[in-house]
C-alpha positions in Angstrom: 93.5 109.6 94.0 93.5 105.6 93.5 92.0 105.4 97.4 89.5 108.3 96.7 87.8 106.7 94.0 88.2 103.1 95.5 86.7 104.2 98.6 83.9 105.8 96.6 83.1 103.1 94.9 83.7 100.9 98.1 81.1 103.1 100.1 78.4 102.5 97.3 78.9 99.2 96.6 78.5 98.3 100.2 75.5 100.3 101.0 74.0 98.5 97.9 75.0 95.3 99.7 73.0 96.7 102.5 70.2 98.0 100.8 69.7 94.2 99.1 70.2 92.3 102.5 67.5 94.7 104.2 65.0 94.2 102.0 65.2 90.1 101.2 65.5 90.1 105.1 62.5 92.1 105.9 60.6 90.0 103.2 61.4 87.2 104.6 60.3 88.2 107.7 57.0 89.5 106.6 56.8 85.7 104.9 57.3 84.1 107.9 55.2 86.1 109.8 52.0 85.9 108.0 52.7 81.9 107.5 52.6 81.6 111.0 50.0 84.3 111.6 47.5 82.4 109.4 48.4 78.7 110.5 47.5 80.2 114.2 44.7 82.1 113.1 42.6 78.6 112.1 43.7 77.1 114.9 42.5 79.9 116.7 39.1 80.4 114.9 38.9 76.4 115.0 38.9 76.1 119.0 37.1 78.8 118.8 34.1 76.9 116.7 34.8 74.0 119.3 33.7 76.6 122.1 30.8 77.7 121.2 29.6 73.9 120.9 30.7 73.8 124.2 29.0 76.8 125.5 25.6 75.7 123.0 25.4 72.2 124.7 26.9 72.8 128.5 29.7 70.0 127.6 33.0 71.0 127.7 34.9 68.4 127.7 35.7 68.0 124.3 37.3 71.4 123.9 39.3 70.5 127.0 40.8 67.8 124.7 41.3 70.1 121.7 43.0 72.3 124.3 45.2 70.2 125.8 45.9 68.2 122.5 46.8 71.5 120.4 49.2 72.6 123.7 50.9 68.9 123.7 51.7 69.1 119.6 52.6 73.1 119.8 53.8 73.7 123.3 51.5 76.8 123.1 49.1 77.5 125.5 45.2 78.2 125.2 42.9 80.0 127.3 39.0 80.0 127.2 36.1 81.4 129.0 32.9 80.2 128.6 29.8 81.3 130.9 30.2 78.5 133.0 33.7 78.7 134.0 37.3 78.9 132.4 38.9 76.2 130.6 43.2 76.4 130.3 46.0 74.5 128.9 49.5 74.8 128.3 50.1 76.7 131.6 48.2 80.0 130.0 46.9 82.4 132.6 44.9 85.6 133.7 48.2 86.2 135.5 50.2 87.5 132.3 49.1 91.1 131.4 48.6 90.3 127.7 46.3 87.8 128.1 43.8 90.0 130.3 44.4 92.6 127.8 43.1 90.3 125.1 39.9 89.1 127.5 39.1 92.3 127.3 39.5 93.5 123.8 37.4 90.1 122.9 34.8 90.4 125.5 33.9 94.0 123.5 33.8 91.2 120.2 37.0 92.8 119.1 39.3 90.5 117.7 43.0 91.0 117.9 44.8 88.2 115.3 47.7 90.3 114.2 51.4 89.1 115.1 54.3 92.2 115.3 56.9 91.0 112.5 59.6 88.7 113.6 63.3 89.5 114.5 65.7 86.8 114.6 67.4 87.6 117.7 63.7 87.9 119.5 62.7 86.6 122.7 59.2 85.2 124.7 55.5 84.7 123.1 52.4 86.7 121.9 48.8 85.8 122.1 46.1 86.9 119.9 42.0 86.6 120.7 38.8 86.5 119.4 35.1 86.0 120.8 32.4 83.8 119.8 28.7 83.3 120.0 25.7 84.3 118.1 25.4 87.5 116.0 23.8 89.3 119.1 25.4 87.8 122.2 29.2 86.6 122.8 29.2 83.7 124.6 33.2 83.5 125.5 36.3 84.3 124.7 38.9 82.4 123.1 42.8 83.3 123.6 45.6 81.3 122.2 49.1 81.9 122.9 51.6 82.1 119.5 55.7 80.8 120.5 57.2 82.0 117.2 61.0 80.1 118.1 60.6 78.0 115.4 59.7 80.6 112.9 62.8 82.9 114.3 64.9 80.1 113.9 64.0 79.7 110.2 64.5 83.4 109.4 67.9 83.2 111.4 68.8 80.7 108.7 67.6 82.9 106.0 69.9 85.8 107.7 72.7 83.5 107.4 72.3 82.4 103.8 71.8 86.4 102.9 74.8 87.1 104.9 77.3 84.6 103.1 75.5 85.6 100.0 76.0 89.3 100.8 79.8 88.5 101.5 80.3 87.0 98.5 78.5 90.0 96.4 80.3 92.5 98.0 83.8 90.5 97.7 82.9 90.7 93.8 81.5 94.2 94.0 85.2 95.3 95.7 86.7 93.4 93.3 85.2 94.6 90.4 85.1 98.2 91.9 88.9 98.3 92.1 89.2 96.6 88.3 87.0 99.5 87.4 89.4 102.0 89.7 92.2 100.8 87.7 91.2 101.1 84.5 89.9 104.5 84.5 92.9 105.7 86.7 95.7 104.1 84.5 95.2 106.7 81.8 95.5 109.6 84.4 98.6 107.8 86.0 100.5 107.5 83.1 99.2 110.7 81.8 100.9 112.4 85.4 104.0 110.2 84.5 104.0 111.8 80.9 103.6 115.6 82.3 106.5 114.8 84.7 108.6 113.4 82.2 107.8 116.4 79.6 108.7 119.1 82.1 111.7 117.3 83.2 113.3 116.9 79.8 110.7 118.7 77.2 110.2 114.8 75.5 108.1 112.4 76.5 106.7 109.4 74.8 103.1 108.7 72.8 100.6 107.5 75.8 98.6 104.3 75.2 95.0 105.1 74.1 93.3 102.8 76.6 90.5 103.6 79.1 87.1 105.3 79.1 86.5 106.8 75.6 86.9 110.7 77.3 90.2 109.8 78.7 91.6 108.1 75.2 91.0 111.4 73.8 92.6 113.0 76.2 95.9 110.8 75.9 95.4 111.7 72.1 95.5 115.2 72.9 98.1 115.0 74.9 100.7 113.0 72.8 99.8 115.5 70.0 100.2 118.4 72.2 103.8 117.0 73.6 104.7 116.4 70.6 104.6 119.6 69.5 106.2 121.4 72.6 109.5 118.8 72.1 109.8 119.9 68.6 109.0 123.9 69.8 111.6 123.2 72.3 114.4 121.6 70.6 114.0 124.1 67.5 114.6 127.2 69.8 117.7 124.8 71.5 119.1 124.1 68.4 117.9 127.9 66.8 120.3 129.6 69.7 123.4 127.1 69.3 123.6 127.6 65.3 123.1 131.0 65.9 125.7 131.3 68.4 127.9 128.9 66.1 127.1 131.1 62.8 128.2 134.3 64.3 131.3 133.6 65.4 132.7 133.7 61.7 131.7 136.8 61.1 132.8 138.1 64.5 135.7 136.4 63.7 136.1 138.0 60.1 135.4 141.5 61.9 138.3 141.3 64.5 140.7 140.3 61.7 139.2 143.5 59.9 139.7 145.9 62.9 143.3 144.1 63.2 144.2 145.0 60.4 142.4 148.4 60.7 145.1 149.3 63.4 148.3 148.8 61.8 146.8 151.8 59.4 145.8 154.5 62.6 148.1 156.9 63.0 147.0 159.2 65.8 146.4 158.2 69.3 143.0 158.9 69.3 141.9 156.9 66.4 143.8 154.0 68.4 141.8 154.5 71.7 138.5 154.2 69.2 139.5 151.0 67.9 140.3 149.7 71.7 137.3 150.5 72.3 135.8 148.6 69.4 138.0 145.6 69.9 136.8 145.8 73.7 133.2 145.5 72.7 133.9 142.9 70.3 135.8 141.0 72.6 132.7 141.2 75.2 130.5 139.5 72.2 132.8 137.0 71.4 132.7 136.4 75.1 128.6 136.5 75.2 128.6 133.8 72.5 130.8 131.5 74.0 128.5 131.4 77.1 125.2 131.0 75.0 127.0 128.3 73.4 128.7 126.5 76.2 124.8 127.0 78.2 123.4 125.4 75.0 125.4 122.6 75.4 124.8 122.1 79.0 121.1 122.5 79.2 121.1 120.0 76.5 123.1 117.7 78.6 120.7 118.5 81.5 118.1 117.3 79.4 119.4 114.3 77.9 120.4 113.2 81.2 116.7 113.9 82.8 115.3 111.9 79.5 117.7 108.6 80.5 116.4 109.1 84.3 112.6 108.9 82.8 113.6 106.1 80.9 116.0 104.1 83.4 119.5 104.2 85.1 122.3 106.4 83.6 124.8 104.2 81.9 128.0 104.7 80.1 130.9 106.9 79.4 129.4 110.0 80.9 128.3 108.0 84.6 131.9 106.6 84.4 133.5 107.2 88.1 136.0 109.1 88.9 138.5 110.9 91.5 138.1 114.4 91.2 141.0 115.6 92.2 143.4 115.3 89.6 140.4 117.2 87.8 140.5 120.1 90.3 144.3 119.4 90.1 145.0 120.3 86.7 142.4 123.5 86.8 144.2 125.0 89.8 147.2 124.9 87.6 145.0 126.0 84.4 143.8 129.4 87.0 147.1 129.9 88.3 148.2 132.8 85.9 145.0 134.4 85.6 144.8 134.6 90.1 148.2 135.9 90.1 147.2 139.1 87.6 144.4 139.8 89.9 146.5 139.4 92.8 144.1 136.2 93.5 146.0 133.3 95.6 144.3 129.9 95.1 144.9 127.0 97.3 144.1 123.3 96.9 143.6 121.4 99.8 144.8 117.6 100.2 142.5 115.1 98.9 141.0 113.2 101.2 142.7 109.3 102.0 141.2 107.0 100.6 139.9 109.0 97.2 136.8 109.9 96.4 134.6 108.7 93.8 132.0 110.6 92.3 130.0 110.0 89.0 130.5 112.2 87.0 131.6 113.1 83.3 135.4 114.4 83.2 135.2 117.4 80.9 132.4 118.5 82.1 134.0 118.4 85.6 137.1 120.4 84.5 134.5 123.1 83.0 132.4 123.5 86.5 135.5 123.5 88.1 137.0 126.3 85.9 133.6 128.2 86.0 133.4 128.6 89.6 137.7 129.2 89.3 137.2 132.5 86.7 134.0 133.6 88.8 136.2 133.7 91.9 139.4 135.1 90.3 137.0 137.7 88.4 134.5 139.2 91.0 136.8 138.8 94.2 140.1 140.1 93.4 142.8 139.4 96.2 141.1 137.3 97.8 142.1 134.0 99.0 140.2 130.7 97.1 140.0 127.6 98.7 139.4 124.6 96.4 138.6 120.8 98.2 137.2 117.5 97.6 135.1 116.7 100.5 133.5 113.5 101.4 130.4 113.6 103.2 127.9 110.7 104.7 125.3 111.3 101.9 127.6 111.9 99.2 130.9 113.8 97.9 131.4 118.0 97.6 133.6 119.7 95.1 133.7 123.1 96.6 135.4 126.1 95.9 135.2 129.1 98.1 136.6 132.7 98.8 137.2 135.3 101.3 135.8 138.0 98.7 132.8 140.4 99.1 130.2 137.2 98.5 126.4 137.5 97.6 123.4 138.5 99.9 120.9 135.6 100.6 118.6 137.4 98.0 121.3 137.5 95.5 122.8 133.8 96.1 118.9 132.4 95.2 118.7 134.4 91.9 123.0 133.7 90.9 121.8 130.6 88.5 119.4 133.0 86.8 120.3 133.4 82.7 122.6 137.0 82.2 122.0 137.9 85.8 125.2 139.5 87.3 124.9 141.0 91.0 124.5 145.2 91.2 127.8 145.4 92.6 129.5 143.4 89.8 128.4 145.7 87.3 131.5 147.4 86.4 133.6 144.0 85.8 133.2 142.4 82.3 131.2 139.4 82.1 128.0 137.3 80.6 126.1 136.0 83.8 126.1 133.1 82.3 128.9 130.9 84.3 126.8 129.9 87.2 124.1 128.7 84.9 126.2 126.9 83.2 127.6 125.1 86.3 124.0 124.6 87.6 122.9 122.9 84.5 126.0 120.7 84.3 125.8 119.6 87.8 122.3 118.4 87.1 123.1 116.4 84.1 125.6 114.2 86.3 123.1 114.0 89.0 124.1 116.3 91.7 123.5 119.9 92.2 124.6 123.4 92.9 124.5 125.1 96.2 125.4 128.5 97.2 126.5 129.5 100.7 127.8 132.4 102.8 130.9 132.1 104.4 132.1 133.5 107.2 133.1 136.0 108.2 132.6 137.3 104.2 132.9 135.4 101.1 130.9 132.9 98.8 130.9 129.3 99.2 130.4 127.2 96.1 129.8 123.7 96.6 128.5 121.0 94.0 127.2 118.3 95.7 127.1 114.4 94.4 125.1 111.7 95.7 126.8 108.4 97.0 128.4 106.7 93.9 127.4 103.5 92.9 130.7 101.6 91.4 129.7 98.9 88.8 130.4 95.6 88.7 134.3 95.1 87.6 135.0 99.0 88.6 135.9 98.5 92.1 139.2 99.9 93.3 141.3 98.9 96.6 138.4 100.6 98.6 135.9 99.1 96.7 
């Protein structure tokens, strides 16, 4: 946008340039021209006074010495015809085409004084003409040739001074024009930078009022407006989590209730309705501990976008570490829960030398055991593969299965809130773990990527950018 409206305001400011130059230029050539049209014009009707005493008396040897004195001092030529013969100077002919042409316009007692407008680059001469004699008979014609060098050579002076002067105005004009460019655009810049920031982390902070008077308000609006959204936002945030929080005690006081219920059935069928209600209960319990555990993790996501607005991550939660005693110690956490599903799970060797990756610990552990229980729950028998992988852009924690997997459709949807796959219906769950995974893997910079594998199966893989290891971190590899 910055070069849009520069080159706008470029564009006008140098045809302006050009619009001033053209017309001083082409007043200075009508100056010069009519300066040197009248000076020649006098000396014109003068010789041409000088003739007609010539052609009066029979003597013309005094306007041979006007002739040839004017043609020494201007280096122009002169031409006249009288009755008795034709007097020249300066080397002026009948032989040039102009200067018959002018013979003949005078010899009708038309006179022809006018000189075209100069050009500075210009080349050769012009003549103009006139007759004289008595107000009923011309008695000769007077032609006198006009060199206008020394005239072009003063207006290409005046071209040069107008060009320097140009290049100066139009350096100031840019100049200014690109002040100007700034000024207006640095409200829309950082009001882009504040839009970005807000739909990255729903905060962003109060924008400057500086600019034209229709953009200030506009930042005003803005700030008020963003303002509002950030507190819209983190009341519904923190509206789900003490929701969530607050109805665990009861749902905690009602499953000591139906406990207790139990040891008073006596029939087998009163006992199968109370499974039943413990079931459902148990499924809410389980509902809340997603929609808590997503709460917490979008609001990692978003404290971690609002520190990348702000600057580089820093701290206890960038703190590197090697993954695999992580993945480690969740394998083992899995272990009895793969083996009732029939479920085998198998952690590969970590790769030599360790690898790095930035990333808070617990919340590791929890991606890890998301992706685990996903596995274990919705492909049961199946063989998962858990690794550390270290890659040139990065590291990979992935875990993977030789289960039924997700279609293509299914895998770009799997992050959605509650969304469980049509074939998944019938096993219990919240549809909440890959969310949580996604937003987690966010929040520590990297990200969550679904993939077939082959020949059948679901590849999980959370990918990490390169780590950067601090100053005073560095291992033996460092």
């Amino acid at each position: 946008m910055k070069l849009r409206v520069l080159g706008v305001l470029s564009l006008l400011s140098v045809l302006m340039v050009i619009i001033v130059c053209n017309a001083i230029l082409t007043s200075a050539s009508r100056e010069l021209t009519q300066e040197l049209q009248i000076n020649r014009v006098a000396a014109l009707n003068r010789l041409a006074q000088v003739a007609y005493d010539a052609a009066v008396d029979g003597d013309s040897t005094q306007l041979q010495s006007e002739m040839d004195r004017y043609s020494g001092l201007y280096r122009e030529g002169v031409l006249v015809r009288l009755q008795q013969g034709t007097l020249r100077s300066g080397g002026l002919g009948e032989d040039r085409a102009d200067v018959r042409d002018a013979i003949a316009s005078a010899r009708l007692n038309l006179s022809d004084t006018t000189l075209a407008p100069l050009q500075p680059f210009g080349t050769g001469s012009e003549v103009i003409s006139r007759s004289f004699g008595s107000a009923s008979q011309v008695l000769g014609e007077a032609v006198l040739e006009v060199n206008p060098d020394a005239a072009r050579e003063k207006l290409r002076e005046r071209w040069v001074v107008v060009g320097l002067a140009a290049a100066a105005l139009g350096t100031v004009l840019l100049l200014g024009a690109a002040r100007v460019t700034r000024w207006v655009l640095r409200p829309v810049h950082r009001l882009n930078s504040a839009v970005t920031e807000l739909e990255a982390t729903g905060h962003t902070s109060q924008l400057p009022e500086d600019g034209p008077p229709e953009l200030r308000e506009l930042s005003r609006s803005f700030t008020t407006m963003a303002r509002t959204v950030s507190e819209s936002i983190d009341s519904q945030r923190q509206l789900i989590a003490d929701t969530s929080h607050q109805l665990r005690n009861p749902v905690g006081a009602l499953r000591l209730r139906i406990d207790l219920l139990q040891l008073e059935l006596q029939t087998v069928r009163e006992h199968t309705a109370a499974a039943g209600v413990l079931a459902e209960l148990e499924r809410v319990e389980e509902i809340l501990d997603g929609v808590l555990k997503l709460a917490a993790a979008e609001h990692r996501a978003f404290e971690d976008s609002a520190r990348g607005a702000l600057g580089p991550a820093s701290g206890k939660d960038k703190a590197l570490i090697d993954p695999f005693p992580v993945l480690l110690e969740e394998v083992e956490r899995a272990g009895p829960a793969a083996q009732r599903s029939g479920a085998s799970i198998v952690l590969e060797r970590p790769p030599d030398p360790a690898v790095q990756v930035a990333c808070n610990s617990a919340e590791l552990a929890q991606m890890a055991g998301e992706l685990l229980n996903n596995a274990i729950k919705y492909a049961p028998g199946a063989r998962i593969s858990v690794a550390v992988r270290e890659r040139p852009g990065g590291a990979v924690i992935e875990v993977s299965d030789d289960g039924p997997g997700l279609s293509a459709e299914e895998r770009a949807t799997a992050t959605t809130r509650f969304w469980r796959s049509p074939g998944h219906r019938e096993i219990r769950g919240n549809g909440l773990g890959m969310t949580i995974v996604d937003k987690l893997a966010g929040a520590n910079g990297g990200r969550l990527v679904l993939a077939e594998r082959s020949p059948h199966g679901l590849i999980a893989r959370i990918e990490f950018p390169p780590a950067i290891i601090p100053p005073g971190q560095e291992g033996p590899h460092g």
